[in-house]
PDB file of N, CA, C, O and CB in Angstrom:
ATOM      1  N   UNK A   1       5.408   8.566  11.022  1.00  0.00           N
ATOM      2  CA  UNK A   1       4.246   9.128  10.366  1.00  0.00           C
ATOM      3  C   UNK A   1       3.000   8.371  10.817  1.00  0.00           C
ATOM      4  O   UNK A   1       3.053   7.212  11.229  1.00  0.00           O
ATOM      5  CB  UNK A   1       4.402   9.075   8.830  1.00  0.00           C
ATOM      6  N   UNK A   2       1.846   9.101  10.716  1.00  0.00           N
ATOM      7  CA  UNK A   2       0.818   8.755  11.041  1.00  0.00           C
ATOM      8  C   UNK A   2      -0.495   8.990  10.649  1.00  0.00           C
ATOM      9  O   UNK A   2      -0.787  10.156  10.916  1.00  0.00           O
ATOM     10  CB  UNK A   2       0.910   8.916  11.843  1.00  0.00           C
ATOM     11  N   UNK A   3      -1.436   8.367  10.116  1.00  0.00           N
ATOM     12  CA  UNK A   3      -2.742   8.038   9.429  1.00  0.00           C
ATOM     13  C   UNK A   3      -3.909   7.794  10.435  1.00  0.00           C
ATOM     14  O   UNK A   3      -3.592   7.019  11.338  1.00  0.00           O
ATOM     15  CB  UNK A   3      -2.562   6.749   8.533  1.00  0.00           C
ATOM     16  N   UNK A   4      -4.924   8.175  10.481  1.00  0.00           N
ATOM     17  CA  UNK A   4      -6.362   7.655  10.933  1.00  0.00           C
ATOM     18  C   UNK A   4      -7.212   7.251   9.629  1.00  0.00           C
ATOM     19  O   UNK A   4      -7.221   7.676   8.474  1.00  0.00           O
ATOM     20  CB  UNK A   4      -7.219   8.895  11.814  1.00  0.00           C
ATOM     21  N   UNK A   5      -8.032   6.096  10.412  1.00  0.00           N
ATOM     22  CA  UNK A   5      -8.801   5.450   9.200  1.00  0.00           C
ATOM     23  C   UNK A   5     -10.074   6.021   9.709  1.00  0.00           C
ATOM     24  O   UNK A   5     -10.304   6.335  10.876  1.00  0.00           O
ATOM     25  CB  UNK A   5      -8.762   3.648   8.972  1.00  0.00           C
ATOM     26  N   UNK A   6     -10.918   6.122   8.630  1.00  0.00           N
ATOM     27  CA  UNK A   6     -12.205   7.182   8.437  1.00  0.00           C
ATOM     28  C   UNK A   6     -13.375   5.627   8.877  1.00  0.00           C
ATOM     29  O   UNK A   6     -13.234   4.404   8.864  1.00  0.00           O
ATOM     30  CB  UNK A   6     -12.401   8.165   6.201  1.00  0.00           C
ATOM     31  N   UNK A   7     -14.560   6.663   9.249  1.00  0.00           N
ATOM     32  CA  UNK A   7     -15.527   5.392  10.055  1.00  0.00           C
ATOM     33  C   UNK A   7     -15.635   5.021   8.027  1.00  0.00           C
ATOM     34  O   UNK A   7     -16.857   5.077   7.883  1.00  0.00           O
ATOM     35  CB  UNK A   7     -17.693   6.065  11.480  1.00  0.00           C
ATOM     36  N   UNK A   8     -15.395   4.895   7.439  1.00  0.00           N
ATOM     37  CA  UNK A   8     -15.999   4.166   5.861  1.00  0.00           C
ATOM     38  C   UNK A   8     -14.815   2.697   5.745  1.00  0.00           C
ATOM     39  O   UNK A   8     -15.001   1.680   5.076  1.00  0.00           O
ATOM     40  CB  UNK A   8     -15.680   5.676   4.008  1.00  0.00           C
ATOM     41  N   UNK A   9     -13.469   3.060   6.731  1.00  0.00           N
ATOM     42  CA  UNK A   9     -12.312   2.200   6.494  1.00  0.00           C
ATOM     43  C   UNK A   9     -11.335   3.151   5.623  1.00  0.00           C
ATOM     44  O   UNK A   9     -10.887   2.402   4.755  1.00  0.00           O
ATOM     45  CB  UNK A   9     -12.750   0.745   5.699  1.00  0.00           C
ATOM     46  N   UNK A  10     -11.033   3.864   5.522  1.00  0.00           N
ATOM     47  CA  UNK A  10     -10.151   4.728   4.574  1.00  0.00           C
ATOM     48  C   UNK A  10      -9.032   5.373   5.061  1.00  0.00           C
ATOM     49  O   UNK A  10      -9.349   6.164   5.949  1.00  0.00           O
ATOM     50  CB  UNK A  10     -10.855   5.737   4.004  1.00  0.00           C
ATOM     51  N   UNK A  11      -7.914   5.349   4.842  1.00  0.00           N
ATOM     52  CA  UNK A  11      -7.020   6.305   5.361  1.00  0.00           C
ATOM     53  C   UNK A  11      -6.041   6.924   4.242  1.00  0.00           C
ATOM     54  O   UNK A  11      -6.002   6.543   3.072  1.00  0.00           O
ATOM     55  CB  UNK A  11      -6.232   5.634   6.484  1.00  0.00           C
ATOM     56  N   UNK A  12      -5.142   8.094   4.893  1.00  0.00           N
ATOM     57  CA  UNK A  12      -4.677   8.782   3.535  1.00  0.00           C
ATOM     58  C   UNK A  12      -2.962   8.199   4.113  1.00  0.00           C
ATOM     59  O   UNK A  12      -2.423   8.110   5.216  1.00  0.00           O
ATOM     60  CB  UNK A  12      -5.111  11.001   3.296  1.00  0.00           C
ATOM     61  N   UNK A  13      -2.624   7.955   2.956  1.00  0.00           N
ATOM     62  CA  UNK A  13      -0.903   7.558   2.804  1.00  0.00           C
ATOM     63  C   UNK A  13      -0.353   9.149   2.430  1.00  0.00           C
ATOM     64  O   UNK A  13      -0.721   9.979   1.598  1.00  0.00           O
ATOM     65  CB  UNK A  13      -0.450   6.146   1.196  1.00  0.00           C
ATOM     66  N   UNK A  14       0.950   9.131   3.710  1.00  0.00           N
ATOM     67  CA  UNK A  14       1.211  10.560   3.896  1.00  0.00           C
ATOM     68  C   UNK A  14       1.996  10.715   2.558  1.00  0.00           C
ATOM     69  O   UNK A  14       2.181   9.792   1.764  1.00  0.00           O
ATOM     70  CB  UNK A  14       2.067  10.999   5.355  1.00  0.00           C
ATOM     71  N   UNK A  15       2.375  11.822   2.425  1.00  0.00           N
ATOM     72  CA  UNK A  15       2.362  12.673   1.344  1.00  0.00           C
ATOM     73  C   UNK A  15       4.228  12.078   1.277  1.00  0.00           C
ATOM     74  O   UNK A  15       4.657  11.328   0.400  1.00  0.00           O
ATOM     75  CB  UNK A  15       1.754  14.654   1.686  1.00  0.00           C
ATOM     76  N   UNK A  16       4.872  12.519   2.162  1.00  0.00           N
ATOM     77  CA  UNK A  16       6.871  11.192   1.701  1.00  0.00           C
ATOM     78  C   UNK A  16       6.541  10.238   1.301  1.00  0.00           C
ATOM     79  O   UNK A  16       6.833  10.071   0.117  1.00  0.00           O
ATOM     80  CB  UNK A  16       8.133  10.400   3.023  1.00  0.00           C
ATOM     81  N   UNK A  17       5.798   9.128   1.975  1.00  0.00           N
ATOM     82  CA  UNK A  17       5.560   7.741   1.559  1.00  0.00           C
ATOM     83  C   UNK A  17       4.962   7.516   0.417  1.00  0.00           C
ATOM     84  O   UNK A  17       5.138   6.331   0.132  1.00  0.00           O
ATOM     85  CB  UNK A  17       4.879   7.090   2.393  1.00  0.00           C
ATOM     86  N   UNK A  18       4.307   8.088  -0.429  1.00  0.00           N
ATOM     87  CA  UNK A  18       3.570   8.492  -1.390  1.00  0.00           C
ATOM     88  C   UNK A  18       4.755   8.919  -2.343  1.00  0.00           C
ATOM     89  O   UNK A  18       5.095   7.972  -3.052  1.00  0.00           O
ATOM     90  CB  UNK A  18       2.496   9.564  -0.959  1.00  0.00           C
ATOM     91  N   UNK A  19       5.402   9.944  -2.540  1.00  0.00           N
ATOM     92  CA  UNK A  19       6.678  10.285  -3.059  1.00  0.00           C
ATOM     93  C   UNK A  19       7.696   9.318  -2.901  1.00  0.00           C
ATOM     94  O   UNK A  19       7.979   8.700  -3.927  1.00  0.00           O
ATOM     95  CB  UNK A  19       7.113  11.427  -2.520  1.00  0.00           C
ATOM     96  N   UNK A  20       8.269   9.054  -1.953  1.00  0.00           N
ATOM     97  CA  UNK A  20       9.229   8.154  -2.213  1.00  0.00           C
ATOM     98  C   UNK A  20       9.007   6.475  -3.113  1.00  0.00           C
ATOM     99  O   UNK A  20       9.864   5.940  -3.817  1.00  0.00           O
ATOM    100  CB  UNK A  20       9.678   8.014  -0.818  1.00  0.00           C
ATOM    101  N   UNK A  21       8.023   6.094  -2.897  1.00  0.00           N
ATOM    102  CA  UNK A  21       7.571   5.126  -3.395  1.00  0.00           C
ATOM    103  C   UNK A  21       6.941   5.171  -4.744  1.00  0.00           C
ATOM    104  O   UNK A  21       6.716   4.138  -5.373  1.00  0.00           O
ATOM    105  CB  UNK A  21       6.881   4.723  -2.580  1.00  0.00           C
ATOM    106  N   UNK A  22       6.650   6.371  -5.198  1.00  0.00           N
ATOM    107  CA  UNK A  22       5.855   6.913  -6.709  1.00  0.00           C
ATOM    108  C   UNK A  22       4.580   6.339  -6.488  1.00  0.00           C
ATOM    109  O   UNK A  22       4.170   5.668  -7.435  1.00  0.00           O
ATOM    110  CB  UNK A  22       6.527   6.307  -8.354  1.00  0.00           C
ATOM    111  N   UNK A  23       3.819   6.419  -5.469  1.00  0.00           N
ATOM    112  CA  UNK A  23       2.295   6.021  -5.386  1.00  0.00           C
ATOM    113  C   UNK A  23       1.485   7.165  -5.631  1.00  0.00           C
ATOM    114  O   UNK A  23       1.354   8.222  -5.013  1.00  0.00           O
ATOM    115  CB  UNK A  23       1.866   5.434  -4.002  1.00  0.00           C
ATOM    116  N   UNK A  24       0.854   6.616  -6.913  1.00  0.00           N
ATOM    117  CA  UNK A  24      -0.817   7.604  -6.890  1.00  0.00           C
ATOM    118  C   UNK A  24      -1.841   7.518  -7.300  1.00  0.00           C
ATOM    119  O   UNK A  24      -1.887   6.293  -7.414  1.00  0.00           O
ATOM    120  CB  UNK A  24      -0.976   8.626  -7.328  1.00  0.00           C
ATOM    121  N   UNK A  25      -2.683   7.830  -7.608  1.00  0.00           N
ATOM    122  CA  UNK A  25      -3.673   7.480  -7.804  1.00  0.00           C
ATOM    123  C   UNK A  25      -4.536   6.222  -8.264  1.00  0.00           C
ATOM    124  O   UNK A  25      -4.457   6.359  -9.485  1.00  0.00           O
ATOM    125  CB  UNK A  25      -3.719   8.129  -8.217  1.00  0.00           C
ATOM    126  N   UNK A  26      -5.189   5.260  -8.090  1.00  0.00           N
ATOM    127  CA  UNK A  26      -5.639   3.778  -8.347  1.00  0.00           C
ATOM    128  C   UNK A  26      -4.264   3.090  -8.869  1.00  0.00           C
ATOM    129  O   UNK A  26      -3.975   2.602  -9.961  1.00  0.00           O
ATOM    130  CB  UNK A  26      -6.985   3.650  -9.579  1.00  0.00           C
ATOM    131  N   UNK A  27      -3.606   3.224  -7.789  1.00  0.00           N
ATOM    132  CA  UNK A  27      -2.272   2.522  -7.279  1.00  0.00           C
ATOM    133  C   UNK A  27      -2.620   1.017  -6.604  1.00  0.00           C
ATOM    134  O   UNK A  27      -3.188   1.444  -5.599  1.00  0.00           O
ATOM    135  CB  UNK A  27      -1.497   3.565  -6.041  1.00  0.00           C
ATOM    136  N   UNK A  28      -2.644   0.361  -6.539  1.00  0.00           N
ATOM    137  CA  UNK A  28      -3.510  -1.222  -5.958  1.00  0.00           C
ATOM    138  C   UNK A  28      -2.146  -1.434  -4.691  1.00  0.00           C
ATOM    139  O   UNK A  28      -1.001  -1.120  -5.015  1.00  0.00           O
ATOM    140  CB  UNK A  28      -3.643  -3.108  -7.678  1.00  0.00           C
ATOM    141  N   UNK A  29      -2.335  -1.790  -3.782  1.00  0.00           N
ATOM    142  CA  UNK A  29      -1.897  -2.012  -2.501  1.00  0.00           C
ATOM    143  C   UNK A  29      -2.399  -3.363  -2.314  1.00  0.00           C
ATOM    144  O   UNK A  29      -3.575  -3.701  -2.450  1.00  0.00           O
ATOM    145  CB  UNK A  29      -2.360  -0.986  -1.465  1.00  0.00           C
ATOM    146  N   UNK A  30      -0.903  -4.511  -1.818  1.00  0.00           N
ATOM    147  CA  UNK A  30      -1.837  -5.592  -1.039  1.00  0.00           C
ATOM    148  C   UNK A  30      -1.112  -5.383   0.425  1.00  0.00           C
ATOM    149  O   UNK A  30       0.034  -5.008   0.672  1.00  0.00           O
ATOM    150  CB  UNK A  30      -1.741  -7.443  -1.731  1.00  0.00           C
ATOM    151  N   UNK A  31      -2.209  -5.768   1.328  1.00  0.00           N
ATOM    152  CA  UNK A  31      -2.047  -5.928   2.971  1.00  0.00           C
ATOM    153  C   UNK A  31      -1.732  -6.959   3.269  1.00  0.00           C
ATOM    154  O   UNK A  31      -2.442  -7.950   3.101  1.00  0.00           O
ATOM    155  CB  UNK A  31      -3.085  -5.736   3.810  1.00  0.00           C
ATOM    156  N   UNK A  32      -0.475  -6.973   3.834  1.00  0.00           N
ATOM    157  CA  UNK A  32      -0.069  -8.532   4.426  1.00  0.00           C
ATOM    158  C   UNK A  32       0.104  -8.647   5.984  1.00  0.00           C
ATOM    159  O   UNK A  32       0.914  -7.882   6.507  1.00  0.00           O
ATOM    160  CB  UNK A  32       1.444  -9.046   3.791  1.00  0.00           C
ATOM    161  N   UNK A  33      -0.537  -9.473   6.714  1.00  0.00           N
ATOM    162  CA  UNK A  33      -0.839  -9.871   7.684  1.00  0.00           C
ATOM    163  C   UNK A  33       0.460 -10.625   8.808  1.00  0.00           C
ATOM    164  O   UNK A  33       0.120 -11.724   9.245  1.00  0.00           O
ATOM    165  CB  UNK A  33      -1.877 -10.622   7.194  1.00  0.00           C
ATOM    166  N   UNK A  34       1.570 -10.222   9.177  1.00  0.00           N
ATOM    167  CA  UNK A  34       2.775 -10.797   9.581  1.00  0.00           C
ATOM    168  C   UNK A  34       2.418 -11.485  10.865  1.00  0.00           C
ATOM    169  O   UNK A  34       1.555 -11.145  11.674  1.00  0.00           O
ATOM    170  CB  UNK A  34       3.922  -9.764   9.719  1.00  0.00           C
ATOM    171  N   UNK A  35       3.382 -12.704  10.921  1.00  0.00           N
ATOM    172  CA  UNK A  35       2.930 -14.061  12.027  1.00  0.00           C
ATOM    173  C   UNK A  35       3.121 -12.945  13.485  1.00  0.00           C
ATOM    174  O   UNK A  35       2.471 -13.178  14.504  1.00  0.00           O
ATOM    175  CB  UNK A  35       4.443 -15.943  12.009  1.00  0.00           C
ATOM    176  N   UNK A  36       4.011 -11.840  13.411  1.00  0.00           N
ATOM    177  CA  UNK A  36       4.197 -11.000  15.074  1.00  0.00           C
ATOM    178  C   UNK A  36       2.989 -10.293  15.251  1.00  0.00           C
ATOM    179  O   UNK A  36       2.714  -9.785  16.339  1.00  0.00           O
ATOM    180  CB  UNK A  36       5.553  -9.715  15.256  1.00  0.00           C
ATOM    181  N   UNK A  37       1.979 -10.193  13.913  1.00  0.00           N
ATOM    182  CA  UNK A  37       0.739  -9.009  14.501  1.00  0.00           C
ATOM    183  C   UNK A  37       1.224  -8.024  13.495  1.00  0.00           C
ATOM    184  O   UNK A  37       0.137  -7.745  12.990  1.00  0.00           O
ATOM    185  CB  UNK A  37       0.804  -8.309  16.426  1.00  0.00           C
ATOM    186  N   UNK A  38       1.919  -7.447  12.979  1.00  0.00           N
ATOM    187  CA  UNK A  38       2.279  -6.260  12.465  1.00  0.00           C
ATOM    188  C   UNK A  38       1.867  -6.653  10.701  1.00  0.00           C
ATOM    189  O   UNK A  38       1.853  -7.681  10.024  1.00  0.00           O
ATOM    190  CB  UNK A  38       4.043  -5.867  12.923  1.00  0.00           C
ATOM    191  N   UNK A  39       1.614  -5.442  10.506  1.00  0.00           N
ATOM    192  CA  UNK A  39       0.997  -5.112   8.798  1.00  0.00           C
ATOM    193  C   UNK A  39       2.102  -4.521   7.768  1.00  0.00           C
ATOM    194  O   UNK A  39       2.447  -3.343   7.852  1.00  0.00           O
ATOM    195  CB  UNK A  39      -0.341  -3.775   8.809  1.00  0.00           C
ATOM    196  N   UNK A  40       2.595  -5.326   6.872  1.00  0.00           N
ATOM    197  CA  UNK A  40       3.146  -4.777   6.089  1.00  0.00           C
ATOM    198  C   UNK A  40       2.304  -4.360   4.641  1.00  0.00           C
ATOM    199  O   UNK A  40       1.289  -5.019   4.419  1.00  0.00           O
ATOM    200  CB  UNK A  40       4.187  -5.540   6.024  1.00  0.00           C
ATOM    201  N   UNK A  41       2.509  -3.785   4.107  1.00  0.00           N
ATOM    202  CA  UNK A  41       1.752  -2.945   2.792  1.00  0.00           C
ATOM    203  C   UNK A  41       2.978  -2.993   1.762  1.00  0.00           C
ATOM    204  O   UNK A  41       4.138  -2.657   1.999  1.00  0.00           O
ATOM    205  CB  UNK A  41       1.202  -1.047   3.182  1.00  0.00           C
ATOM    206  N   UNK A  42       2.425  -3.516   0.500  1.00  0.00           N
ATOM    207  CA  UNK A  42       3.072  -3.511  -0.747  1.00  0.00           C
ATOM    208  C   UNK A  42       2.417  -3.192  -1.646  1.00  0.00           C
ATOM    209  O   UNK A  42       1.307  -3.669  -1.881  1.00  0.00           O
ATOM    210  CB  UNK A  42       3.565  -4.495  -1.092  1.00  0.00           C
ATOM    211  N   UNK A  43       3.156  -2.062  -2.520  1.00  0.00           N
ATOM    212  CA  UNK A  43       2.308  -1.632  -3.784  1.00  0.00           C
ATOM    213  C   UNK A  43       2.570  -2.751  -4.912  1.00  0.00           C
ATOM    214  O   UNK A  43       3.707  -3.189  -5.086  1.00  0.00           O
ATOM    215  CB  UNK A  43       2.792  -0.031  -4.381  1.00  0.00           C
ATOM    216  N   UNK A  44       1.442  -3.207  -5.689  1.00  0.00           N
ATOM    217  CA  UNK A  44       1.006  -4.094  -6.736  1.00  0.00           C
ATOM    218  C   UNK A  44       1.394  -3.531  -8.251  1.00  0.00           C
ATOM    219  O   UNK A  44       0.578  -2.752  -8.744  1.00  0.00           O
ATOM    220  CB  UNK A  44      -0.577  -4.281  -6.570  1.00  0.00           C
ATOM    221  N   UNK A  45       2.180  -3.752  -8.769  1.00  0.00           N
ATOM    222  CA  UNK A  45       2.497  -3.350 -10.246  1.00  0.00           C
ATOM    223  C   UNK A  45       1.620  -3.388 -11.060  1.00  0.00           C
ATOM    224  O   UNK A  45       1.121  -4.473 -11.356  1.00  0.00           O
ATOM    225  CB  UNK A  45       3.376  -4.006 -10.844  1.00  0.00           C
ATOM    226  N   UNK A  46       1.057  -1.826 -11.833  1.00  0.00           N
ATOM    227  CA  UNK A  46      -0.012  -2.089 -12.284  1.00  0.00           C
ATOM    228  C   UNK A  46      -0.073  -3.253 -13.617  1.00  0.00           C
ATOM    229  O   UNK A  46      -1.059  -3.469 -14.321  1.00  0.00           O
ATOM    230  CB  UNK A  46      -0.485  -0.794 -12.535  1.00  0.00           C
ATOM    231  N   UNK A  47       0.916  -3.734 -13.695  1.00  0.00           N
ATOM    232  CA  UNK A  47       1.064  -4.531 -15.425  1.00  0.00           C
ATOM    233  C   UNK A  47       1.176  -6.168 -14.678  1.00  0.00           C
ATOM    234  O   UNK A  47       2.184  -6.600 -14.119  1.00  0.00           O
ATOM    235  CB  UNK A  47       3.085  -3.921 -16.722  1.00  0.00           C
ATOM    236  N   UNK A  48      -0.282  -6.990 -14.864  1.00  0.00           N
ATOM    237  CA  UNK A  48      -0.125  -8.552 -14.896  1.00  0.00           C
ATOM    238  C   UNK A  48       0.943  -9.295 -14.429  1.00  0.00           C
ATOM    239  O   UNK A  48       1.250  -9.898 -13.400  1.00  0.00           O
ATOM    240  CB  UNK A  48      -0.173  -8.974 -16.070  1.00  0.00           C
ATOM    241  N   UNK A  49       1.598  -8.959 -15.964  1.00  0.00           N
ATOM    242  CA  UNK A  49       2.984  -9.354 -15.989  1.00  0.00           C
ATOM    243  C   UNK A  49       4.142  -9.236 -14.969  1.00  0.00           C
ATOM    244  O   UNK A  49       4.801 -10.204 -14.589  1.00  0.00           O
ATOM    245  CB  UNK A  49       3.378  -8.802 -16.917  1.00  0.00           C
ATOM    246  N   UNK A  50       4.455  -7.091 -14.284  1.00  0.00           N
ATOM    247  CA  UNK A  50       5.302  -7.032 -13.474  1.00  0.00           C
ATOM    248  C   UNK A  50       4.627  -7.662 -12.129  1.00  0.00           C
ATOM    249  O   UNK A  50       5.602  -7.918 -11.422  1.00  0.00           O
ATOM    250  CB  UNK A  50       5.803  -5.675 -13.452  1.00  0.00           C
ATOM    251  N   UNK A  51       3.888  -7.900 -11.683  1.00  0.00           N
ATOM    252  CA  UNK A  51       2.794  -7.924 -10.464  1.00  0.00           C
ATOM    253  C   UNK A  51       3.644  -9.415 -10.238  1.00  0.00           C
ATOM    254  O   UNK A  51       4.485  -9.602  -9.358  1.00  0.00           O
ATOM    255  CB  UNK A  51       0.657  -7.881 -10.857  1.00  0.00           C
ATOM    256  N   UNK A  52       3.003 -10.858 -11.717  1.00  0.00           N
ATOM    257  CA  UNK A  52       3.511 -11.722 -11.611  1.00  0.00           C
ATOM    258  C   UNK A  52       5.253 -12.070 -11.278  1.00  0.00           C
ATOM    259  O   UNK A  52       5.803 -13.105 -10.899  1.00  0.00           O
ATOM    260  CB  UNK A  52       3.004 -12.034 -12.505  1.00  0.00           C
ATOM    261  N   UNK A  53       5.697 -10.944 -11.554  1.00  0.00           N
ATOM    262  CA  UNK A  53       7.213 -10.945 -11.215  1.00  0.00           C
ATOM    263  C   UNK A  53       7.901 -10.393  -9.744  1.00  0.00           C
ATOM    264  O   UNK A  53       9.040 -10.660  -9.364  1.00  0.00           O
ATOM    265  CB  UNK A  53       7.812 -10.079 -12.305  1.00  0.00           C
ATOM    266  N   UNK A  54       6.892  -9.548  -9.020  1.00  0.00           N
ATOM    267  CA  UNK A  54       7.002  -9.637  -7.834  1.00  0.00           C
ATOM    268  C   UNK A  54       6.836 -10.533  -6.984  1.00  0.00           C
ATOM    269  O   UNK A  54       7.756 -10.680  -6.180  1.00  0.00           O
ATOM    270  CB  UNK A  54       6.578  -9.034  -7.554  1.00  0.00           C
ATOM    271  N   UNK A  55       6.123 -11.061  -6.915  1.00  0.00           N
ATOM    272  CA  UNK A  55       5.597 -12.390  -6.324  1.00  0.00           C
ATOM    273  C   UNK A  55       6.365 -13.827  -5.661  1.00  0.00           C
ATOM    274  O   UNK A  55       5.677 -14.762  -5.251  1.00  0.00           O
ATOM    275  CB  UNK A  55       4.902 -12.836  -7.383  1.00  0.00           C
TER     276      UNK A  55
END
């Protein structure tokens, strides 16, 4: 699958990845930066608490 980011920085998360994962709307995403170059993306639990338990 595949995304373009908009000249503002924006891109849309395709519509499976979105479903399979239950992402929607002011869903918080953190970007992680991997030592090979490559980007992994993790969705942030919206509750303090579960967020702190991912971690």
């Amino acid at each position: 699958m595949r995304s373009t980011i908009t000249s503002r920085g924006q891109t849309v998360i395709p519509a499976a990845i979105r479903e399979r994962f239950a992402l929607g709307p002011s869903q918080r995403l953190e970007w992680l930066v991997e030592a090979d170059g490559s980007i992994r993306v993790i969705p942030v639990a919206a509750s303090p608490i579960e967020a702190s338990l991912d971690a």
